[in-house]
PABA-857110 format. One record per residue (C-alpha): x, y, z; residue number from 1; residue in three letters; chain. Coordinates in steps of 0.1 Angstrom, whole numbers. Each point is the difference from the previous one (the first is absolute). Layout:
<recs>
[rec [X, Y, Z], NUM, ALA, A] ...
</recs>
This chain:
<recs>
[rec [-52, -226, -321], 1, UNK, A] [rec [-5, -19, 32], 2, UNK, A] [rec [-25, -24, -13], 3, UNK, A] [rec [-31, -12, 24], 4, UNK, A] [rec [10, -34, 3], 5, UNK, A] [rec [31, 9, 18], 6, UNK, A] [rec [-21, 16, 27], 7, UNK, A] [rec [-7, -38, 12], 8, UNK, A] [rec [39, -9, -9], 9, UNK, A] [rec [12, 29, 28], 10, UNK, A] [rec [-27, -11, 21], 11, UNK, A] [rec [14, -33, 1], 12, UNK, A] [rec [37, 9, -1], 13, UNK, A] [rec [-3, 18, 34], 14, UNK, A] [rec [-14, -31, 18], 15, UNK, A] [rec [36, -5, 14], 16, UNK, A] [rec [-10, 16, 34], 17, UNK, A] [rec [-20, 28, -10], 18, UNK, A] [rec [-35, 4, -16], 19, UNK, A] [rec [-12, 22, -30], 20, UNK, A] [rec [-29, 23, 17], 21, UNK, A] [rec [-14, 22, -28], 22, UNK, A] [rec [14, 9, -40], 23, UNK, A] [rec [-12, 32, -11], 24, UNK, A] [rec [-1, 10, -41], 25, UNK, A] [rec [13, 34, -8], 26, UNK, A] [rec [7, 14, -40], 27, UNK, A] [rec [33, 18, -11], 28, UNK, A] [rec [5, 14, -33], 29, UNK, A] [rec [2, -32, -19], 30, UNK, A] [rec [3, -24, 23], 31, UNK, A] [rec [-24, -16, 32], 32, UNK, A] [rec [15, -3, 31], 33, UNK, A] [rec [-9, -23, 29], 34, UNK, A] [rec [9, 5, 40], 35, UNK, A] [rec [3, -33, 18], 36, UNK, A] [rec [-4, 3, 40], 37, UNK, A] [rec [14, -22, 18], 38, UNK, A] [rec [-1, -7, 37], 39, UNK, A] [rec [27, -21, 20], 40, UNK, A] [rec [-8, -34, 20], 41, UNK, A] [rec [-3, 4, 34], 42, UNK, A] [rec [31, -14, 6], 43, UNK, A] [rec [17, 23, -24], 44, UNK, A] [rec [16, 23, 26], 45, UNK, A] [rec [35, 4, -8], 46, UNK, A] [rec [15, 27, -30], 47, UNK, A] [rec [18, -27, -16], 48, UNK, A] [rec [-33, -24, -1], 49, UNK, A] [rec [-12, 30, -25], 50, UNK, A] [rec [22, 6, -19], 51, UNK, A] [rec [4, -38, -7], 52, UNK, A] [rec [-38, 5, -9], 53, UNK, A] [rec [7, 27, -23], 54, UNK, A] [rec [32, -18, -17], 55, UNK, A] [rec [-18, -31, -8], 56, UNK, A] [rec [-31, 17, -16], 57, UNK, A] [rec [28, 20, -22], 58, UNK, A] [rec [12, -31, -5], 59, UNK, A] [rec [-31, -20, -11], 60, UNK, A] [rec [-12, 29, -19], 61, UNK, A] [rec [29, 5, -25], 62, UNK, A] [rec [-14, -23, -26], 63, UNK, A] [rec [-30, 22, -2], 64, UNK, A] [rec [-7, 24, -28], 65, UNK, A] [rec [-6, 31, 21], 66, UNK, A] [rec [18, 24, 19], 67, UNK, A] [rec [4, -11, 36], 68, UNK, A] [rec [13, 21, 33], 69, UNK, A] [rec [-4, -10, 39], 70, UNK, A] [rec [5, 23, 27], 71, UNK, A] [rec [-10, -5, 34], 72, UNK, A] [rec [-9, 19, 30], 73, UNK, A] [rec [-2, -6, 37], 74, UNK, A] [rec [-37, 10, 21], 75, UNK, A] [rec [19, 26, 15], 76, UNK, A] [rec [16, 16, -33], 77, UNK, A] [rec [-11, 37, 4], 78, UNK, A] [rec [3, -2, -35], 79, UNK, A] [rec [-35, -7, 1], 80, UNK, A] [rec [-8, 27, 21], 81, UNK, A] [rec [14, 28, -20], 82, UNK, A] [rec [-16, -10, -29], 83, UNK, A] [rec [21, -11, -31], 84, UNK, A] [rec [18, 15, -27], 85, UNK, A] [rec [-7, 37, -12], 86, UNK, A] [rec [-33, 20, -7], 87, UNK, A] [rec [-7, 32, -12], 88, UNK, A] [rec [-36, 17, 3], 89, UNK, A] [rec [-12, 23, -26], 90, UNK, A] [rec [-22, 24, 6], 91, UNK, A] [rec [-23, 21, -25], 92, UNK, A] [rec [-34, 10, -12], 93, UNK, A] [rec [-2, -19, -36], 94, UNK, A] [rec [3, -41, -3], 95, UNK, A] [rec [16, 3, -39], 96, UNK, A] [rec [29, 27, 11], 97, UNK, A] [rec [2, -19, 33], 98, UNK, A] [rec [7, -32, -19], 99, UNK, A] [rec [22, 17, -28], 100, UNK, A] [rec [23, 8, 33], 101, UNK, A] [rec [0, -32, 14], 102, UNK, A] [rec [13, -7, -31], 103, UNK, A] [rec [29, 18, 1], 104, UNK, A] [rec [7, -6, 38], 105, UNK, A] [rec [4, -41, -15], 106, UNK, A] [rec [24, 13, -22], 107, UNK, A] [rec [22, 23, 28], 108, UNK, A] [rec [-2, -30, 28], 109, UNK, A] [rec [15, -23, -32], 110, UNK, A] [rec [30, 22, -3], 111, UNK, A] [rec [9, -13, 39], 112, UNK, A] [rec [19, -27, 2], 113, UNK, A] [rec [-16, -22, 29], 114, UNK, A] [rec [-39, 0, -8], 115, UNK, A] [rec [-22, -28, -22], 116, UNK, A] [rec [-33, -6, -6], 117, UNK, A] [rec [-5, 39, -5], 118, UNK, A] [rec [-40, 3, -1], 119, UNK, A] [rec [-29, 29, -1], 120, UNK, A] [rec [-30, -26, 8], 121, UNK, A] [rec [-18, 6, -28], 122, UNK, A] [rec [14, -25, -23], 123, UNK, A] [rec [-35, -21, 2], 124, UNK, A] [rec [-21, 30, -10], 125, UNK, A] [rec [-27, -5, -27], 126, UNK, A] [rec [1, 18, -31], 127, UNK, A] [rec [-27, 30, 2], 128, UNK, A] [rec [-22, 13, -32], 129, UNK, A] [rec [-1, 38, 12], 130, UNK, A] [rec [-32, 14, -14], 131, UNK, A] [rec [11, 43, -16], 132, UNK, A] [rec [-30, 19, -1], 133, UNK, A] [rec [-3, 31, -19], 134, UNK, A] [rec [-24, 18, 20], 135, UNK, A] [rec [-6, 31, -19], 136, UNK, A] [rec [-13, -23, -27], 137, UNK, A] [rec [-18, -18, 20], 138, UNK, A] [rec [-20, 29, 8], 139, UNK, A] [rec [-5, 15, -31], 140, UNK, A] [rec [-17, -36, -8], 141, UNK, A] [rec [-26, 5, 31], 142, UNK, A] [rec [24, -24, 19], 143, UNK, A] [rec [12, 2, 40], 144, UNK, A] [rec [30, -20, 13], 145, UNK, A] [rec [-24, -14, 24], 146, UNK, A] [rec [-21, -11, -26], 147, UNK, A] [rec [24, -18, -20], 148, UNK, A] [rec [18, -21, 30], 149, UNK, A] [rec [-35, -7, 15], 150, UNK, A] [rec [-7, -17, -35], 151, UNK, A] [rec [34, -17, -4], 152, UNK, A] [rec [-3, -13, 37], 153, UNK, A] [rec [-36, -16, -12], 154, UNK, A] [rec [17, -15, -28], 155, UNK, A] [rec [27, -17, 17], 156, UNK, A] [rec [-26, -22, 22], 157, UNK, A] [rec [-19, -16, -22], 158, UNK, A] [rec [-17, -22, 25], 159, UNK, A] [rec [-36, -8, 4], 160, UNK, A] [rec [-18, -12, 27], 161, UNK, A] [rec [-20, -34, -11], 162, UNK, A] [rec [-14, -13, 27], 163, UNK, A] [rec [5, -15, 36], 164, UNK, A] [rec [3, -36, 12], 165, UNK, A] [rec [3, -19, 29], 166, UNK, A] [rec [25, -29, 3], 167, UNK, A] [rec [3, -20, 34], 168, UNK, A] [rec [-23, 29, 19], 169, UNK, A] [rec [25, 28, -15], 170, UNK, A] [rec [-11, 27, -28], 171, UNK, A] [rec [20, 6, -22], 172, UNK, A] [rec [-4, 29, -27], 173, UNK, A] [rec [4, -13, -37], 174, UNK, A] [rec [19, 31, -22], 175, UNK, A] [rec [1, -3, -36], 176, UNK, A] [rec [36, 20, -13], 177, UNK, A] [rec [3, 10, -34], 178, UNK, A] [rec [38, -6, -12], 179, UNK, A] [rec [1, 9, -34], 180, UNK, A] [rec [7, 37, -12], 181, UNK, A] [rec [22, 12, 31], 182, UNK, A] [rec [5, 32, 4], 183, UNK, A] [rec [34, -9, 12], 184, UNK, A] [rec [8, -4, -39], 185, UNK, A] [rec [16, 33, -11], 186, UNK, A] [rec [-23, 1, -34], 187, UNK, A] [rec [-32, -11, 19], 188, UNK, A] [rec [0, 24, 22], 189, UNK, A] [rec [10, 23, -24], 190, UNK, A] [rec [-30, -6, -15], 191, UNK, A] [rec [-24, 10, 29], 192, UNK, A] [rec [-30, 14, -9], 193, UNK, A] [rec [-17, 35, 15], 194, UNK, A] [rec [-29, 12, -8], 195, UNK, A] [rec [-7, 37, 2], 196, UNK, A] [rec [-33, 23, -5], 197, UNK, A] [rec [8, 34, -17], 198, UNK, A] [rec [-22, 29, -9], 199, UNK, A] [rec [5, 8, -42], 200, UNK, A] [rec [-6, 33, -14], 201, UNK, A] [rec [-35, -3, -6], 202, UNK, A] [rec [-8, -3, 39], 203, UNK, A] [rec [-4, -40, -1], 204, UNK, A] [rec [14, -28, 17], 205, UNK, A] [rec [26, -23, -12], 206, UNK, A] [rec [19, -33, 8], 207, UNK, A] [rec [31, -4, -7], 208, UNK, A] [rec [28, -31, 4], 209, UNK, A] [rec [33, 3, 8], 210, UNK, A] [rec [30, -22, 6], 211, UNK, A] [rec [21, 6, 27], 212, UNK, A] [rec [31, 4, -28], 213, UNK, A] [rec [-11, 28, -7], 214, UNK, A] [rec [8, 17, 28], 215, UNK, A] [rec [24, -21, 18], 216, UNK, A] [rec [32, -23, 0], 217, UNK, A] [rec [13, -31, 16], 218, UNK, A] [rec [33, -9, 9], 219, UNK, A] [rec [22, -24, 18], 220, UNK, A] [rec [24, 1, 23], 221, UNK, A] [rec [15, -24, 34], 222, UNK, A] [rec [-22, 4, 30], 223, UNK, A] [rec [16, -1, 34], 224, UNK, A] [rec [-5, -32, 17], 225, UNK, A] [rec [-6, 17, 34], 226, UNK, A] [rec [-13, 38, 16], 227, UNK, A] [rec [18, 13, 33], 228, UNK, A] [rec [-3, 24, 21], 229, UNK, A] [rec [21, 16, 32], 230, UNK, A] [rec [-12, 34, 17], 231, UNK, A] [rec [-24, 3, -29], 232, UNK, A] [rec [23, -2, -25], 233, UNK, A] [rec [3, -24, -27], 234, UNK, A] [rec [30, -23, 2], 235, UNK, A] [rec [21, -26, -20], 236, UNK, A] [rec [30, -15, 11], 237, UNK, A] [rec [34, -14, -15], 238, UNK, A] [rec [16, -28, 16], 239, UNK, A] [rec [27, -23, -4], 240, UNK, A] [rec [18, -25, 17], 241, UNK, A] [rec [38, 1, 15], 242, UNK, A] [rec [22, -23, -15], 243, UNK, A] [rec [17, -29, 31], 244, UNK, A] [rec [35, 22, 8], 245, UNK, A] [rec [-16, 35, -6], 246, UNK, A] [rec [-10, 28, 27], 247, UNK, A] [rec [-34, 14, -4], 248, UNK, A] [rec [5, 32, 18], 249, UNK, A] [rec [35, 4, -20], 250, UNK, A] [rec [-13, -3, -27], 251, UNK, A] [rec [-33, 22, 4], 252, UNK, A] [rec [23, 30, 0], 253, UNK, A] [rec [8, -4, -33], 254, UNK, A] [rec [-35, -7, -9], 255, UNK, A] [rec [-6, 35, 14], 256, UNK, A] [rec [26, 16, -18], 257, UNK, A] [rec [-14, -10, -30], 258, UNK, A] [rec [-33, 10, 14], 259, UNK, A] [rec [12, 34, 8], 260, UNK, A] [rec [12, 7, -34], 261, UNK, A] [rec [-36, -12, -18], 262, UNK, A] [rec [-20, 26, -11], 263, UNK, A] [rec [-33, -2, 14], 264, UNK, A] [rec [-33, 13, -14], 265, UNK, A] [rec [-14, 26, 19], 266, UNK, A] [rec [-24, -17, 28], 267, UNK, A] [rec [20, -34, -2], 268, UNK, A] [rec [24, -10, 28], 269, UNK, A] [rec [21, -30, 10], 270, UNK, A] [rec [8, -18, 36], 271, UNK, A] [rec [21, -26, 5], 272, UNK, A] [rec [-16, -27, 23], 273, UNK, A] [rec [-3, -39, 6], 274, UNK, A] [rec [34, -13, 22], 275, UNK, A] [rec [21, 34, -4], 276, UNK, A] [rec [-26, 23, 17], 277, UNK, A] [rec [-5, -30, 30], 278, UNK, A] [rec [38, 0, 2], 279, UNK, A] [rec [8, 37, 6], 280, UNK, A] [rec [-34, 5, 19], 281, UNK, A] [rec [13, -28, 24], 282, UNK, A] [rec [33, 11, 2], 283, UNK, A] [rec [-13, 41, 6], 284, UNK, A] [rec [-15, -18, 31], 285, UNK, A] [rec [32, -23, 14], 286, UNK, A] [rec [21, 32, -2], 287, UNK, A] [rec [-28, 21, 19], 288, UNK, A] [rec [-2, -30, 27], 289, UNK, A] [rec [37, -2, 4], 290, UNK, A] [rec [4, 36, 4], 291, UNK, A] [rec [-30, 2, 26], 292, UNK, A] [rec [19, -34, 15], 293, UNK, A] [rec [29, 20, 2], 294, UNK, A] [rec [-15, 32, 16], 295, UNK, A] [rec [-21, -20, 26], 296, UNK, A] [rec [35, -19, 9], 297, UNK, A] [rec [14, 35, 10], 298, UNK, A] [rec [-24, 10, 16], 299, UNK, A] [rec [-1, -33, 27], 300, UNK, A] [rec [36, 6, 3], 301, UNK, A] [rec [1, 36, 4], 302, UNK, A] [rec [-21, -6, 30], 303, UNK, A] [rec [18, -28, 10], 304, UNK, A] [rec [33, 17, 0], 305, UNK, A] [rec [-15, 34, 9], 306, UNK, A] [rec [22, 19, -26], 307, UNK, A] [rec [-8, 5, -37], 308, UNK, A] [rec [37, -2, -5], 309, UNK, A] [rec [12, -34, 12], 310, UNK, A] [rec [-29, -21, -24], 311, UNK, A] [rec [17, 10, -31], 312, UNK, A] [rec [31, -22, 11], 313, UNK, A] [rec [-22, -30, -5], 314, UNK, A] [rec [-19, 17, -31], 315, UNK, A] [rec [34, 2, -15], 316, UNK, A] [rec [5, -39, -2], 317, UNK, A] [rec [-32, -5, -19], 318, UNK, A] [rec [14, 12, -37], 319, UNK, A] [rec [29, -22, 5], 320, UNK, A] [rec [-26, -28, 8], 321, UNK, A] [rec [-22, 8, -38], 322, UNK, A] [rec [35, -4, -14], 323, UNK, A] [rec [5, -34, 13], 324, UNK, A] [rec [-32, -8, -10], 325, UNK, A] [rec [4, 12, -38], 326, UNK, A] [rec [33, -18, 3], 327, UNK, A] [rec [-19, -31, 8], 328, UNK, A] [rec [-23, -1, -26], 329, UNK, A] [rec [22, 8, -26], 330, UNK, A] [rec [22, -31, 7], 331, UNK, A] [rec [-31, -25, 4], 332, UNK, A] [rec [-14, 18, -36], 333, UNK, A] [rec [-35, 11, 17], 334, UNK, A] [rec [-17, 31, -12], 335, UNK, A] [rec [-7, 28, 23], 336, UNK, A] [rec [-38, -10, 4], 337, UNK, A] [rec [-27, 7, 21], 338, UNK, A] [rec [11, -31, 25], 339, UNK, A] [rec [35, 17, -1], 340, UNK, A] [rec [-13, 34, 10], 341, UNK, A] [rec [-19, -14, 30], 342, UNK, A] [rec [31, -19, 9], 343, UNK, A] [rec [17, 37, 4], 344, UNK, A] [rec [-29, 11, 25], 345, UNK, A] [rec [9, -31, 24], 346, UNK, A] [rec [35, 7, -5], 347, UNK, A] [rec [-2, 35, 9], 348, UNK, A] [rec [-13, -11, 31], 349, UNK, A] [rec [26, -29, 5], 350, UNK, A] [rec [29, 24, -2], 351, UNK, A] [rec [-16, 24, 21], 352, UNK, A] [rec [-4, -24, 32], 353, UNK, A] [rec [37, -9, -5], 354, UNK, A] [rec [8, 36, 2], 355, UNK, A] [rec [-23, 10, 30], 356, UNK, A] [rec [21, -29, 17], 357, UNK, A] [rec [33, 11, -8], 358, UNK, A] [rec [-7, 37, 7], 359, UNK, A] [rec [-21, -5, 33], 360, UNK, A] [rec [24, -18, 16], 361, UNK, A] [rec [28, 26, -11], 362, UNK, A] [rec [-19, 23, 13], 363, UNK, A] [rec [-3, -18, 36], 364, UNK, A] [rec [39, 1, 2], 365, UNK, A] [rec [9, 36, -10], 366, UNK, A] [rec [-27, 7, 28], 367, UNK, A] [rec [20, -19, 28], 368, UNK, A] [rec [30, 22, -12], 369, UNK, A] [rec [18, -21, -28], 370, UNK, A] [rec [17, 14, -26], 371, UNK, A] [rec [-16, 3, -35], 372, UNK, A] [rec [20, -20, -21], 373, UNK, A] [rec [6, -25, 32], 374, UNK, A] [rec [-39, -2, 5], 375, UNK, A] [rec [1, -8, -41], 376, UNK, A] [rec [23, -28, 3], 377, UNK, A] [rec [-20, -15, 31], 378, UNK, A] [rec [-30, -2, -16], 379, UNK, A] [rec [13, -15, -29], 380, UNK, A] [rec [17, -29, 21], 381, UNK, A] [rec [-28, -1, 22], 382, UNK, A] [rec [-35, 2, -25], 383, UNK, A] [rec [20, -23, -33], 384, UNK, A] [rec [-15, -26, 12], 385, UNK, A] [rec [-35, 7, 11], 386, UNK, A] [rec [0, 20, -31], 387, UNK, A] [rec [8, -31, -24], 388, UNK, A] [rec [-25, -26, 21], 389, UNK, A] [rec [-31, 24, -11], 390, UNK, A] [rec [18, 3, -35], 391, UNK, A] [rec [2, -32, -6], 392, UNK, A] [rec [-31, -9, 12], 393, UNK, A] [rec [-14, 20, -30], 394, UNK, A] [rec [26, -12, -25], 395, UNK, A] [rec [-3, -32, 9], 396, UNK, A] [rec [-39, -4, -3], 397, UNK, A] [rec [3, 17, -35], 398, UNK, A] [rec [27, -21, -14], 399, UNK, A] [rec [-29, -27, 2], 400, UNK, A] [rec [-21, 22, -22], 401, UNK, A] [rec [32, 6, -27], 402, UNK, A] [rec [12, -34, -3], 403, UNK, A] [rec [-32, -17, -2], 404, UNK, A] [rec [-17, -18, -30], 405, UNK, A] [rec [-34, 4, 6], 406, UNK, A] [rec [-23, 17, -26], 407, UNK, A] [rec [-14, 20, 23], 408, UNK, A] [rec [32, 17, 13], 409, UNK, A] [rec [10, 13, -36], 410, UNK, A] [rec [-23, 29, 10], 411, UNK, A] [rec [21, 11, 34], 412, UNK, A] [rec [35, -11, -6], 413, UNK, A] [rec [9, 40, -12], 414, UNK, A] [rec [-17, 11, 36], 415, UNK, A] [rec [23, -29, 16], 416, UNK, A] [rec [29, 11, -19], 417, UNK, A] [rec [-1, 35, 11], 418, UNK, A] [rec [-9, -7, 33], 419, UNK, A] 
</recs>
C-alpha cells in the first residue's frame, strides 16, 4: 500500500533535475496504486542525465514501504503513439454475461507470461439492488408495471419544496428532504404500499393494500462502473499492461489463441485492440508504401533505361540491402519498429541511385563498342568513387543520429541504423 504521504516524499525525491507534474490514484485488488509523472529540467537532455534521475529516485525510495518501479520515455517514444500494453473489446447485447466474459478474458490474459495489471474497468462499480417483479401477480392485484415504478420513483425523492429566498440579489429555492425510511433499504422497500380498488361479488367497490412483497423480489448484485458503446453495440474492454522486456504484438498471438479456443455465447464476440491492432494496422501500411515505392522506382527507370529488362539489375540489389539492414539491427539490439521500416523506404531508394550509376554508365561503354565484362570492370574502377562520396554522405550524416545521446534521438536511431 503506497501510502498518501509518500506522494509528497516522490514529489520531492525527483527534485534532482526533474519535476513531479501530476500523481494519479488508481485501485488493484487489494492494494492502491499511485503514478508519479515526472518531467525532466530543461537542461536534462542527455539519456544518461535520465537514467541518473531514475536511479537516484530508486535509490531514495527503497526505504519506503511500497512497491516502487521507474521507467522512462523519450517525447518521441512511439510507444505513446501506439497506445500501451494489450486490450481486448467485448462485444454483446447483455451487461451481466458481458461482464461474466470479461471475467474470464482476466483469467486467459493471466495465463501469459508478459502482462500486469489485468483489468475490465469495472472494478469501481456500485453494488445495484435489482428490483424482480412478478408481473402476472401484479395484475391479478389491479397493478401495472408502470404503476408500480411511477410510485417507487416518487418515493425515492422525498423532497419538498419550502420556500424561496434571496441572498446577495440571488434566489435560491429552499427543499426540505426526508432521509429516514429509504427505499434503498431492502425491507423498506419491501414494504411499499399499493393501494388498489376492486369490484367484490356483490357489485361494490373495494380498497385494498398491498405490499410490493407480495408480488416481487429484490436482489443484489455488482453494477458495472461504466456503459459503452461502438457501432451500436455495447462494449467492455480487458486490458493489461506489458511487462519492461516483453513484446506486445508477440504476445497478442497467444492471447488470440486462447481467444480462439473460448467458447463464446451466441451474439458475443472478441477483438483484440489497444497497441497490437496500431502495430499491424501501421505495419499493413509500411509494407503497401514500400511496395508502391518499389513499383514507382521501376517505373522512372524503365523509362529511363527504355527497356523493362535492364531495371531489374538494380531491383536485384535492393534484397541484399533489407539484409544488411536486418543485420544491423540485430547487432545494435533494435526492434524492427515503425522508425526501422521507414528507414527501409529511404534505403530502397539509396541503393537504387547507386545502381542507376553503376548500370548507366555500363551501359554508355557497351554502346561505344566495349566488351561486356570489360565495360563491367570500367565502371567499377571508374563510378567506386563517386559511388562511395554520395554513400557516405548518407552514412555519415546518420552515424550522428546512432551514436548520439540525446533524448530525442532514441526515437530515430533504428531509422539511422538501417539507413
Amino acid at each position: 500500500i503506497l501510502q498518501v504521504d509518500h506522494v509528497d516524499t516522490v514529489g520531492a525525491l525527483a527534485g534532482g533535475g526533474a519535476t513531479l507534474i501530476t500523481a494519479s490514484q488508481g485501485a488493484e485488488e487489494d492494494y492502491t496504486k499511485y503514478a508519479f509523472f515526472v518531467i525532466p529540467d530543461e537542461d536534462v537532455t542527455k539519456e544518461k542525465q535520465v537514467k541518473e534521475i531514475c536511479s537516484d529516485i530508486e535509490r531514495k525510495t527503497a526505504d519506503l514501504d511500497c512497491e516502487l518501479t521507474v521507467s522512462s520515455s523519450s517525447m518521441g517514444d512511439m510507444a505513446s503513439m501506439l497506445g500501451n500494453g494489450l486490450q481486448i473489446d467485448l462485444y454483446g447485447d447483455d451487461l451481466d454475461q458481458l461482464l461474466a466474459i470479461s471475467e474470464d478474458i482476466e483469467e486467459l490474459v493471466g495465463q501469459v507470461e508478459g502482462f500486469e495489471n489485468i483489468s475490465n474497468g469495472q472494478e469501481e462499480g456500485d453494488q445495484v439492488m435489482r428490483l424482480v417483479i412478478d408481473k402476472d401477480e401484479a395484475m391479478r392485484l389491479g397493478l401495472t408495471v408502470a404503476q408500480i415504478y411511477s410510485s417507487i420513483s416518487d418515493g425515492l425523492t422525498k423532497e419538498k419544496e419550502a420556500a424561496t429566498v434571496t441572498i446577495d440579489g440571488e434566489d435560491m429555492k429552499v427543499d426540505i428532504v426526508e432521509d429516514e425510511d429509504s427505499l434503498l433499504d431492502k425491507e423498506n422497500l419491501l414494504d411499499l404500499e399499493f393501494e388498489t380498488t376492486v369490484t367484490n361479488d356483490d357489485g361494490k367497490t373495494e380498497t385494498e393494500i398491498h405490499k410490493l412483497k407480495e408480488f416481487a423480489k429484490v436482489e443484489y448484485e455488482e453494477g458495472v462502473a461504466s456503459i459503452a458503446r461502438e457501432n451500436n453495440a455495447r462494449m467492455m474492454s480487458v486490458t493489461a499492461e506489458t511487462k519492461d522486456g516483453y513484446n506486445t504484438t508477440r504476445l497478442s498471438e497467444q492471447v488470440q489463441d486462447l481467444l480462439d479456443d473460448y467458447d463464446f455465447p451466441d451474439g458475443y464476440s472478441a477483438e483484440i485492440g489497444g497497441e497490437a491492432e496500431s502495430t499491424m494496422d501501421m505495419v499493413s501500411q509500411m509494407v503497401q508504401m514500400l511496395a508502391l515505392g518499389f513499383l514507382f522506382i521501376y517505373l522512372v527507370m524503365a523509362a529511363q533505361f527504355q527497356s523493362l529488362l535492364s531495371p531489374f539489375i538494380i531491383l536485384f540489389t535492393v534484397p541484399l540491402a533489407f539484409t544488411g539492414g536486418l543485420i544491423g539491427l540485430l547487432i545494435a539490439g533494435e526492434q524492427l519498429s515503425i522508425m526501422s521500416l521507414m528507414g527501409f523506404m529511404v534505403l530502397m531508394g539509396t541503393v537504387v541511385n547507386n545502381g542507376i550509376v553503376f548500370v548507366d554508365y555500363t551501359n554508355q561503354l557497351r554502346l561505344e563498342g566495349v566488351e561486356k565484362r570489360r565495360a563491367l570492370v570500367l565502371t567499377g574502377q571508374a563510378r567506386m568513387r563517386p559511388i562511395l562520396m554520395t554513400a557516405l554522405t548518407t552514412i555519415l550524416s546518420m552515424c550522428a543520429l546512432i551514436f548520439s545521446q540525446s533524448t530525442t534521438s532514441a526515437a530515430g536511431r533504428g531509422m539511422a541504423i538501417v539507413v
